[in-house]
PyMOL Python script that loads the backbone (N, CA, C, O; Angstrom):
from pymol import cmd

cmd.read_pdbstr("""\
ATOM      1  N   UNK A   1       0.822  -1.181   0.000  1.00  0.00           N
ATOM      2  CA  UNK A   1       0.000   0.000   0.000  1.00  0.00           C
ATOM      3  C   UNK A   1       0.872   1.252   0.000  1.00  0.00           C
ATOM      4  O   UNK A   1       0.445   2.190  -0.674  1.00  0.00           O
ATOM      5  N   UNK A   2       2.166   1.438   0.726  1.00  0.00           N
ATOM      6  CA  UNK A   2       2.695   2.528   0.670  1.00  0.00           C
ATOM      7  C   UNK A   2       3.590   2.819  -0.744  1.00  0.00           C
ATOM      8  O   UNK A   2       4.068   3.939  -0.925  1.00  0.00           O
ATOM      9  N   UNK A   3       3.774   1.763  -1.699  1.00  0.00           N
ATOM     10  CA  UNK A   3       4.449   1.584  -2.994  1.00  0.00           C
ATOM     11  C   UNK A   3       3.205   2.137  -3.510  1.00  0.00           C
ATOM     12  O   UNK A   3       3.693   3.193  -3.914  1.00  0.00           O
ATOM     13  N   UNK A   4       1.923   2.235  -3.817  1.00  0.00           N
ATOM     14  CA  UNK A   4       1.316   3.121  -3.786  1.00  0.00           C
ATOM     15  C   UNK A   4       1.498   4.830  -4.088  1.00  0.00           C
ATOM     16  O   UNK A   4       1.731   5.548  -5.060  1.00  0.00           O
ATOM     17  N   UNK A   5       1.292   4.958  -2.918  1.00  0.00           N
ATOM     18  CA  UNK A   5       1.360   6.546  -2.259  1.00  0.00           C
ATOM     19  C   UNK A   5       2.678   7.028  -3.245  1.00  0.00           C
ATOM     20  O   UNK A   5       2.490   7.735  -4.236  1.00  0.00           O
ATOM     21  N   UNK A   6       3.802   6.632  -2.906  1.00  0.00           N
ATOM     22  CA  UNK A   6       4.899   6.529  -3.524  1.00  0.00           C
ATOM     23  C   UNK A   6       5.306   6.863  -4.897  1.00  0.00           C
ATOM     24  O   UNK A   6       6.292   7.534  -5.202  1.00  0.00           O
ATOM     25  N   UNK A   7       4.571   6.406  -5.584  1.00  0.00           N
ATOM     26  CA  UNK A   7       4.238   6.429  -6.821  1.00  0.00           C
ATOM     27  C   UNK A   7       2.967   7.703  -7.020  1.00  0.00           C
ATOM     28  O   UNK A   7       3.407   8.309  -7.997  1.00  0.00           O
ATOM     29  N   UNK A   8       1.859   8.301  -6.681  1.00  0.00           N
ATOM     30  CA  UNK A   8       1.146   9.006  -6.522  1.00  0.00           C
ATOM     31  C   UNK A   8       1.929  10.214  -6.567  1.00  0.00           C
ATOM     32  O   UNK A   8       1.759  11.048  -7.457  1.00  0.00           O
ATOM     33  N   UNK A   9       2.941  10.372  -5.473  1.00  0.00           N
ATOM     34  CA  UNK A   9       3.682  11.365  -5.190  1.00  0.00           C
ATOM     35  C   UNK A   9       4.874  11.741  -5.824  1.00  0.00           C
ATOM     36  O   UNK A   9       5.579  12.717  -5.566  1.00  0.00           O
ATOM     37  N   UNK A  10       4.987  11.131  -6.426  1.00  0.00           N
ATOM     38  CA  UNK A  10       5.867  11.342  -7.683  1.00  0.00           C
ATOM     39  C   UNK A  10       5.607  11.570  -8.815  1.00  0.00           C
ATOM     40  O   UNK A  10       6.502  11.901  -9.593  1.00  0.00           O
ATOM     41  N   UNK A  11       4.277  11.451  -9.220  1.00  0.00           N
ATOM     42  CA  UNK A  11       3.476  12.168 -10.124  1.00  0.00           C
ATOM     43  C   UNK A  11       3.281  13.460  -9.930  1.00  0.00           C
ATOM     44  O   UNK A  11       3.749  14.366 -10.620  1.00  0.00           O
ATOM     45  N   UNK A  12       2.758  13.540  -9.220  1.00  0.00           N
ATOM     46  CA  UNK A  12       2.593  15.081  -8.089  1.00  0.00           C
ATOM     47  C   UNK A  12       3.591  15.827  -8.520  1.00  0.00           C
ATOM     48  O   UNK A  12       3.545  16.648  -9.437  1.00  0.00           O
ATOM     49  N   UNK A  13       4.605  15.507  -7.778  1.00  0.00           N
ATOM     50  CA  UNK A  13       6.048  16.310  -8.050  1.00  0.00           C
ATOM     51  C   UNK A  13       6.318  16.911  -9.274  1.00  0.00           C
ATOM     52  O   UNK A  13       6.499  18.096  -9.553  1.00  0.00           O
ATOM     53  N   UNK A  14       6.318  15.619 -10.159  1.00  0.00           N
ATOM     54  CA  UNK A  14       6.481  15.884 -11.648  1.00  0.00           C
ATOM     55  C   UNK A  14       5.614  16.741 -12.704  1.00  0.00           C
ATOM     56  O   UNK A  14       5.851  17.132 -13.847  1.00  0.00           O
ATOM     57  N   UNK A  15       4.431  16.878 -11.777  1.00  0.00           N
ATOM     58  CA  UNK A  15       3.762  17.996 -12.720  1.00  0.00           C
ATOM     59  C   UNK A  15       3.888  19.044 -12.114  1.00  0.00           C
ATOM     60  O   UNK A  15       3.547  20.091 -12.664  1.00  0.00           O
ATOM     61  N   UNK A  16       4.516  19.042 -10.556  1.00  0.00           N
ATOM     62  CA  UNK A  16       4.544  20.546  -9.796  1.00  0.00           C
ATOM     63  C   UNK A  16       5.537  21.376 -10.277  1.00  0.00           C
ATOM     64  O   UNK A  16       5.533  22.606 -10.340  1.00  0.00           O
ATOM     65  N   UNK A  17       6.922  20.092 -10.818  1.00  0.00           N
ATOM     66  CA  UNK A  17       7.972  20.539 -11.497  1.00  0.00           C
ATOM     67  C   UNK A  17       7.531  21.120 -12.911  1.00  0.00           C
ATOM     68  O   UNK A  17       7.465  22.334 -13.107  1.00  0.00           O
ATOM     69  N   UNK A  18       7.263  20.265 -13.787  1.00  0.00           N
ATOM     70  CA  UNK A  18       6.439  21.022 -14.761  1.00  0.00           C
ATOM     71  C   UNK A  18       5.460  22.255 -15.089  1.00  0.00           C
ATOM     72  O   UNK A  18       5.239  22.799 -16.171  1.00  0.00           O
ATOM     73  N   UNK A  19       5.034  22.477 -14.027  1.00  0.00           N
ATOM     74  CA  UNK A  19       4.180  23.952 -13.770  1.00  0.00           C
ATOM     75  C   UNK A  19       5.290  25.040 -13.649  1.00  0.00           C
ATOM     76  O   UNK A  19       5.413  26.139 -14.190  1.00  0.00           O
ATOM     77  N   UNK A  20       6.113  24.305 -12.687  1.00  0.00           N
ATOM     78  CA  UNK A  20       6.851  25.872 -11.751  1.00  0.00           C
ATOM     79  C   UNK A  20       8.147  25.853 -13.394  1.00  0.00           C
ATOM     80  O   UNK A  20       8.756  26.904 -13.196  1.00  0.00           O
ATOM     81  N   UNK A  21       8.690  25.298 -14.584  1.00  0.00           N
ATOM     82  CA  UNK A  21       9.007  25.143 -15.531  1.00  0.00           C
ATOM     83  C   UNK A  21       8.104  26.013 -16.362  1.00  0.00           C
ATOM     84  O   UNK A  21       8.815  26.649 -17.140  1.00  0.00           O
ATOM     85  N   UNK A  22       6.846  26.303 -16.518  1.00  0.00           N
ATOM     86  CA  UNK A  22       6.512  26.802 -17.305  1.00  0.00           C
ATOM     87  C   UNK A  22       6.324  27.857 -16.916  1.00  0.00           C
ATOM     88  O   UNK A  22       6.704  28.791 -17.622  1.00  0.00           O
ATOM     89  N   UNK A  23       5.726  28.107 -15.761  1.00  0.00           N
ATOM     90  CA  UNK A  23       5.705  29.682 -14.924  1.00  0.00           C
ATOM     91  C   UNK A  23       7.064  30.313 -15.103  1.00  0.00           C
ATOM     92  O   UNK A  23       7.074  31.473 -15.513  1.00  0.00           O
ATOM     93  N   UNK A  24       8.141  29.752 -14.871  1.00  0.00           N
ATOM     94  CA  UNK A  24       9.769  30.581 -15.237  1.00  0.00           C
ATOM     95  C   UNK A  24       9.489  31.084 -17.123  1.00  0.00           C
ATOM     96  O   UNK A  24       9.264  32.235 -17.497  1.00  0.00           O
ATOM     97  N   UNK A  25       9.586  29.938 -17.962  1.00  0.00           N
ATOM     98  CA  UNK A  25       9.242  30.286 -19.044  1.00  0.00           C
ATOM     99  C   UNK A  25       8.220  31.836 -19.177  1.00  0.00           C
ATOM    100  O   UNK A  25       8.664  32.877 -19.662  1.00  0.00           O
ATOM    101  N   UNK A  26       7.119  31.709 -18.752  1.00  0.00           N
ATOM    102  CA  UNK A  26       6.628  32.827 -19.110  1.00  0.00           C
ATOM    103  C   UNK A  26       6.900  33.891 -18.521  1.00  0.00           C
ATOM    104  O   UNK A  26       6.574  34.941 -19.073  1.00  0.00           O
ATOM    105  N   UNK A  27       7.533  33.925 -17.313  1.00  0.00           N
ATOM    106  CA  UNK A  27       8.288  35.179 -16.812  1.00  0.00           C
ATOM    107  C   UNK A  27       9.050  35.637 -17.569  1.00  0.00           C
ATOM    108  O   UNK A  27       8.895  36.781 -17.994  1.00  0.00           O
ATOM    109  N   UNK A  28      10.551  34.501 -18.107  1.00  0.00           N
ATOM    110  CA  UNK A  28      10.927  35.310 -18.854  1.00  0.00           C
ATOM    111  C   UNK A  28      10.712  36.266 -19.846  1.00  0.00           C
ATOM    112  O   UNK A  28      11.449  37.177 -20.223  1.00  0.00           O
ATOM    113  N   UNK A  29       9.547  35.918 -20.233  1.00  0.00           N
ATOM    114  CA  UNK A  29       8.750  36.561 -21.528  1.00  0.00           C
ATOM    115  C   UNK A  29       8.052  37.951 -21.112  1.00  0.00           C
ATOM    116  O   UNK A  29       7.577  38.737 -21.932  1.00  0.00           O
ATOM    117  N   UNK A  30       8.060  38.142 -19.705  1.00  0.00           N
ATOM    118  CA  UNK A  30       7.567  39.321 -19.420  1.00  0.00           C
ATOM    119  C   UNK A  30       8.149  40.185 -18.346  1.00  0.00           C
ATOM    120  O   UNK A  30       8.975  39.620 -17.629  1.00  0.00           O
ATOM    121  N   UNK A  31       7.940  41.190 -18.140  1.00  0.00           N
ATOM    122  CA  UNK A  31       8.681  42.337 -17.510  1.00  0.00           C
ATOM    123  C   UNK A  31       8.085  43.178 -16.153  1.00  0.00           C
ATOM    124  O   UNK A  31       7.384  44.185 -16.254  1.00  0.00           O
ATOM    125  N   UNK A  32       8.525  42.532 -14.798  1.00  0.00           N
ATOM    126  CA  UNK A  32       7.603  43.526 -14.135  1.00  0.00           C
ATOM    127  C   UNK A  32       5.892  43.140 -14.360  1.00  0.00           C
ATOM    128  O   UNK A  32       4.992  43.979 -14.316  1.00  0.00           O
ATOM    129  N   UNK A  33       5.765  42.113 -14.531  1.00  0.00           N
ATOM    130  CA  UNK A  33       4.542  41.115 -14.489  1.00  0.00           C
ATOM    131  C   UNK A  33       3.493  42.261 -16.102  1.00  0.00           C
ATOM    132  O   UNK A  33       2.262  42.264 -16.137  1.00  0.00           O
ATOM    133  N   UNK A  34       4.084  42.798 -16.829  1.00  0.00           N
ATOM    134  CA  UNK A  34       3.503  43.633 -17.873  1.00  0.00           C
ATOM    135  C   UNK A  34       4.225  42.812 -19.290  1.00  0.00           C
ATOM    136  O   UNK A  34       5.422  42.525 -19.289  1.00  0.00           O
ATOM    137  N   UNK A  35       3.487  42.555 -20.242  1.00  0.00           N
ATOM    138  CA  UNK A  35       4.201  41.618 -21.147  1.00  0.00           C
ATOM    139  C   UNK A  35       5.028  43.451 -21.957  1.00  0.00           C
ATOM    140  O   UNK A  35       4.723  44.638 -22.073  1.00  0.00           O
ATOM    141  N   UNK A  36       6.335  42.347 -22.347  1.00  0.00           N
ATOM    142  CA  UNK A  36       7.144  43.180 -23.242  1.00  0.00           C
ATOM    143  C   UNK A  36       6.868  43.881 -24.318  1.00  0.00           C
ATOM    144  O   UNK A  36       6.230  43.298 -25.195  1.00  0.00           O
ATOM    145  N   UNK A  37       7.199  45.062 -24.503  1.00  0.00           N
ATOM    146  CA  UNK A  37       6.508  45.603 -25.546  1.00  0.00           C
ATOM    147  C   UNK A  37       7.449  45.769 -26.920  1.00  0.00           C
ATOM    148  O   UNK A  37       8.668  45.924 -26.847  1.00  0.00           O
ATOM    149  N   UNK A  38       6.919  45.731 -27.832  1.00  0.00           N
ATOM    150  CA  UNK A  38       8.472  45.618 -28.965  1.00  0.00           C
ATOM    151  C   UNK A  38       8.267  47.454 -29.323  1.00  0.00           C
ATOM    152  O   UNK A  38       7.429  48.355 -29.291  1.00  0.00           O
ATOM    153  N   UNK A  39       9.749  47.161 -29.674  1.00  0.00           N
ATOM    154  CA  UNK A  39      10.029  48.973 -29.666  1.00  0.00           C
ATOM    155  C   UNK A  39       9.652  49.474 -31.194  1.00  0.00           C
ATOM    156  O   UNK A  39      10.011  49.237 -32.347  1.00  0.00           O
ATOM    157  N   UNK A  40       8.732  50.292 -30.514  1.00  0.00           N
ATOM    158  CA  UNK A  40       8.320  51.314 -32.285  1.00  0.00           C
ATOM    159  C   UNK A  40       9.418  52.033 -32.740  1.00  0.00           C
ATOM    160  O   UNK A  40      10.380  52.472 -32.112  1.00  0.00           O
ATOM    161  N   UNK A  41       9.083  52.104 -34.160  1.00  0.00           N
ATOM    162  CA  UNK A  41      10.053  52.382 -34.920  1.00  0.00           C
ATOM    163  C   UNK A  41      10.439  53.904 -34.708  1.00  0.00           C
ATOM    164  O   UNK A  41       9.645  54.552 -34.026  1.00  0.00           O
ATOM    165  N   UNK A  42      11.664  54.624 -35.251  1.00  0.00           N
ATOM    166  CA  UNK A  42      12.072  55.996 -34.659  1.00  0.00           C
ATOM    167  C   UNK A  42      11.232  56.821 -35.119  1.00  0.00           C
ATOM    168  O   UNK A  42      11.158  57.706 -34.267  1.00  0.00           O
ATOM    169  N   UNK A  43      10.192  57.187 -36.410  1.00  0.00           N
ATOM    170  CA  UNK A  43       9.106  57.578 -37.124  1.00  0.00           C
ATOM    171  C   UNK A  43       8.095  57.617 -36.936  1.00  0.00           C
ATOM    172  O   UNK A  43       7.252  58.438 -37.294  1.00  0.00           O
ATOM    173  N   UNK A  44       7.995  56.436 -36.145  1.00  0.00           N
ATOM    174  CA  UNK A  44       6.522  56.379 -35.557  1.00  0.00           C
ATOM    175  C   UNK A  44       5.832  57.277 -33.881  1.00  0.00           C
ATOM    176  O   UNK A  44       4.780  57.734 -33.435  1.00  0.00           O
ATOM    177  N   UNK A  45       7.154  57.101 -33.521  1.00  0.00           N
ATOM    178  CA  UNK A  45       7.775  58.335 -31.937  1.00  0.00           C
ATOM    179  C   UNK A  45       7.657  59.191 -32.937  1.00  0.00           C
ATOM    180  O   UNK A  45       6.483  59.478 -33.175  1.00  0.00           O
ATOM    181  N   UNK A  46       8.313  59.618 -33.498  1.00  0.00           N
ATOM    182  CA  UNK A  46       8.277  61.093 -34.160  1.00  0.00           C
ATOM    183  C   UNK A  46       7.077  61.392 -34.297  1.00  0.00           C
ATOM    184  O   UNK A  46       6.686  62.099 -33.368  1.00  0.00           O
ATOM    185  N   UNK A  47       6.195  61.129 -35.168  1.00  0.00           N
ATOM    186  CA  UNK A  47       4.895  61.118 -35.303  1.00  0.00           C
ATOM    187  C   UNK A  47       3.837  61.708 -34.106  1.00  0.00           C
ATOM    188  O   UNK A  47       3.215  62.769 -34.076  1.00  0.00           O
ATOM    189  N   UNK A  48       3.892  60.506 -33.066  1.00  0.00           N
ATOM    190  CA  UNK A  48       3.314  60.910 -32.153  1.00  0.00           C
ATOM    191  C   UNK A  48       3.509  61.806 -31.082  1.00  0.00           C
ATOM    192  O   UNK A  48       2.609  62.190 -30.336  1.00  0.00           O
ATOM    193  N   UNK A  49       4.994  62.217 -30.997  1.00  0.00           N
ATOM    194  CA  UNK A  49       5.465  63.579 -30.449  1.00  0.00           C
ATOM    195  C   UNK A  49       4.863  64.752 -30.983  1.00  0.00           C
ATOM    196  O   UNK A  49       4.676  65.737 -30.268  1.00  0.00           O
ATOM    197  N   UNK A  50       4.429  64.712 -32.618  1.00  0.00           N
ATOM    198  CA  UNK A  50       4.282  65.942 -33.115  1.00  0.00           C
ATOM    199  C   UNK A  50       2.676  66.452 -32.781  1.00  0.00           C
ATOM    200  O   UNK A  50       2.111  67.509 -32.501  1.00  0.00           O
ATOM    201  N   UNK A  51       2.272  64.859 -33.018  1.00  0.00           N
ATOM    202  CA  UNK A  51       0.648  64.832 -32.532  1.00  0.00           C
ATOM    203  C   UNK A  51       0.355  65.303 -31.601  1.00  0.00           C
ATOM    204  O   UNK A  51      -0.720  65.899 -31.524  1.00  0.00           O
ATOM    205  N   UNK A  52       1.355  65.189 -30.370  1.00  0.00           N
ATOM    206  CA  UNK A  52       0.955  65.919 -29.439  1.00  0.00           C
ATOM    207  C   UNK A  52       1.048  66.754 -28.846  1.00  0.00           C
ATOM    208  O   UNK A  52       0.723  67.019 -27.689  1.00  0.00           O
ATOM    209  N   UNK A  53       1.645  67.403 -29.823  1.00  0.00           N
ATOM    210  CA  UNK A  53       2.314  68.812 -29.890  1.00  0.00           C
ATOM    211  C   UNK A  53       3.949  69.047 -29.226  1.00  0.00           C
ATOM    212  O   UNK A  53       4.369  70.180 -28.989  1.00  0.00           O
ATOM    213  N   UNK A  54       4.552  68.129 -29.043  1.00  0.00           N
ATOM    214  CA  UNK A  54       5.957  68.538 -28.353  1.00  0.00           C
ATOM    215  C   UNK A  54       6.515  69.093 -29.297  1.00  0.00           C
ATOM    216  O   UNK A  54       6.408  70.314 -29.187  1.00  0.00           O
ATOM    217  N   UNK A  55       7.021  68.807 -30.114  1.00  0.00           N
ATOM    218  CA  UNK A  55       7.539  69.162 -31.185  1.00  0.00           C
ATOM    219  C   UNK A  55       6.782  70.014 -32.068  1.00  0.00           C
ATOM    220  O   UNK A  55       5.567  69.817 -32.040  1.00  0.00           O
ATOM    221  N   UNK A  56       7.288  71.100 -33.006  1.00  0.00           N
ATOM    222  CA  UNK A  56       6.578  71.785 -34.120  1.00  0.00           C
ATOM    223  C   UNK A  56       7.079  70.841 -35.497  1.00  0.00           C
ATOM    224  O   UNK A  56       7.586  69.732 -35.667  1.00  0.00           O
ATOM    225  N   UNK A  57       6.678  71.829 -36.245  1.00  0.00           N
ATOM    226  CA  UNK A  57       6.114  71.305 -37.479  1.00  0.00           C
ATOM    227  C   UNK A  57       7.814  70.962 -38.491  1.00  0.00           C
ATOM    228  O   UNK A  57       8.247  69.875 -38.874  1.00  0.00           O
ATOM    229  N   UNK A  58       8.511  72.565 -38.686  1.00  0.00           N
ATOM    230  CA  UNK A  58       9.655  72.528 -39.005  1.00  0.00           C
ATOM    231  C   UNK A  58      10.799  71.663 -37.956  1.00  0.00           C
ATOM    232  O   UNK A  58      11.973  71.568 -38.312  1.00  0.00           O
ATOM    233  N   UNK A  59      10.383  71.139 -36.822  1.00  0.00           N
ATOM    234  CA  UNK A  59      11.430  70.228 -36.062  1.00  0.00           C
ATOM    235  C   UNK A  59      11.101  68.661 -36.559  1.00  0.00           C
ATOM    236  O   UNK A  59      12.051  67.910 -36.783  1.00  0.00           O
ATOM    237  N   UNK A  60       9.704  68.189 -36.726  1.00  0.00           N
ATOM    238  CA  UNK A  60       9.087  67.185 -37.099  1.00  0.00           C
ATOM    239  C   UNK A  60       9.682  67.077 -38.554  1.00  0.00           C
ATOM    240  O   UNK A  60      10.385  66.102 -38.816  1.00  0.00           O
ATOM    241  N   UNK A  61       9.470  67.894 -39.371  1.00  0.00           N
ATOM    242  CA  UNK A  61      10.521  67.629 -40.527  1.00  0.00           C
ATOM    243  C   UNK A  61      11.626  67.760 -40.608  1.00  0.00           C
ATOM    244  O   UNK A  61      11.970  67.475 -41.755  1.00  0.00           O
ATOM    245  N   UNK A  62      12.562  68.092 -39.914  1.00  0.00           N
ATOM    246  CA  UNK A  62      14.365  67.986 -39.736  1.00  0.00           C
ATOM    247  C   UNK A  62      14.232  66.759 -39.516  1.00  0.00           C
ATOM    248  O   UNK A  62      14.537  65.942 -40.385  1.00  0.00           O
ATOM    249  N   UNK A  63      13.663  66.320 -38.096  1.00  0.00           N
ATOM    250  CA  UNK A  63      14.229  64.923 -37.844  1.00  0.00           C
ATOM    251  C   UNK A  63      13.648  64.001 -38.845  1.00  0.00           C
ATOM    252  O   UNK A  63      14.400  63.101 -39.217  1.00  0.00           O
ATOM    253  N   UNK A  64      12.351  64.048 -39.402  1.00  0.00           N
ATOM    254  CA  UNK A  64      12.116  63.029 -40.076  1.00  0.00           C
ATOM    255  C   UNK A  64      13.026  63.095 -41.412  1.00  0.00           C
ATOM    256  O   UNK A  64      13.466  62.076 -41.944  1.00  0.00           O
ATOM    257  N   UNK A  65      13.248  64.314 -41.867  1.00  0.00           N
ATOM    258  CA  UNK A  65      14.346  64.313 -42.925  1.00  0.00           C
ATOM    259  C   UNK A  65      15.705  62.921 -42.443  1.00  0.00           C
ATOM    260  O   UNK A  65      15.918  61.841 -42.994  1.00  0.00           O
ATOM    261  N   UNK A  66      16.375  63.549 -41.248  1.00  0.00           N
ATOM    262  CA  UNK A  66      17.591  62.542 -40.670  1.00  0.00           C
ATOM    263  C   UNK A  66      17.269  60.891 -40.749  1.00  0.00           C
ATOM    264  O   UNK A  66      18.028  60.005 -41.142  1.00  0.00           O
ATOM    265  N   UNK A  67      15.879  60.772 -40.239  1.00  0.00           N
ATOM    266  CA  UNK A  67      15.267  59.419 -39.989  1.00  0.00           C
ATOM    267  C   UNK A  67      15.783  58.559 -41.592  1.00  0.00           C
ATOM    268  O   UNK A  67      16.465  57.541 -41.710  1.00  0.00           O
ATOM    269  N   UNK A  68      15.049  59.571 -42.853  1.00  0.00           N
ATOM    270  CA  UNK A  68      14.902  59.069 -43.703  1.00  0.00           C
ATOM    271  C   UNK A  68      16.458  58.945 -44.346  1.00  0.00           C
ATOM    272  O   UNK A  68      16.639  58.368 -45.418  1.00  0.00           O
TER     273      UNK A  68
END
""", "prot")
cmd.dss("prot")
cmd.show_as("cartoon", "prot")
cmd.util.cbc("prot")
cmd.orient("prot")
């Protein structure tokens, strides 16, 4: 009966191991529990700087001139 248990509990293990394996996996994949964000392109910042007014109009075209 305890060859049993034995066996039970080693199943156990093996999927607890397997969980806490995949939980690392997806950590790595994320940052500060916020998934990673891929970095927009330097044009596309530009863009939305101008949108929101940081930048003017003749600065928005210098740099996008450089960009290009």
């Amino acid at each position: 009966m305890l060859h049993g248990w034995g066996m039970s509990l080693g199943w156990i293990i093996g999927l607890l191991v397997l969980v806490a394996i995949i939980w690392l996996i997806s950590q790595a994949f994320t940052k500060g529990g916020q998934p990673i964000e891929k970095k927009k392109p330097a044009l596309d910042i530009l863009k939305e700087r101008y949108a929101r007014g940081e930048i003017d109009k003749q600065e928005f075209e210098t740099r996008k001139k450089d960009l290009l």
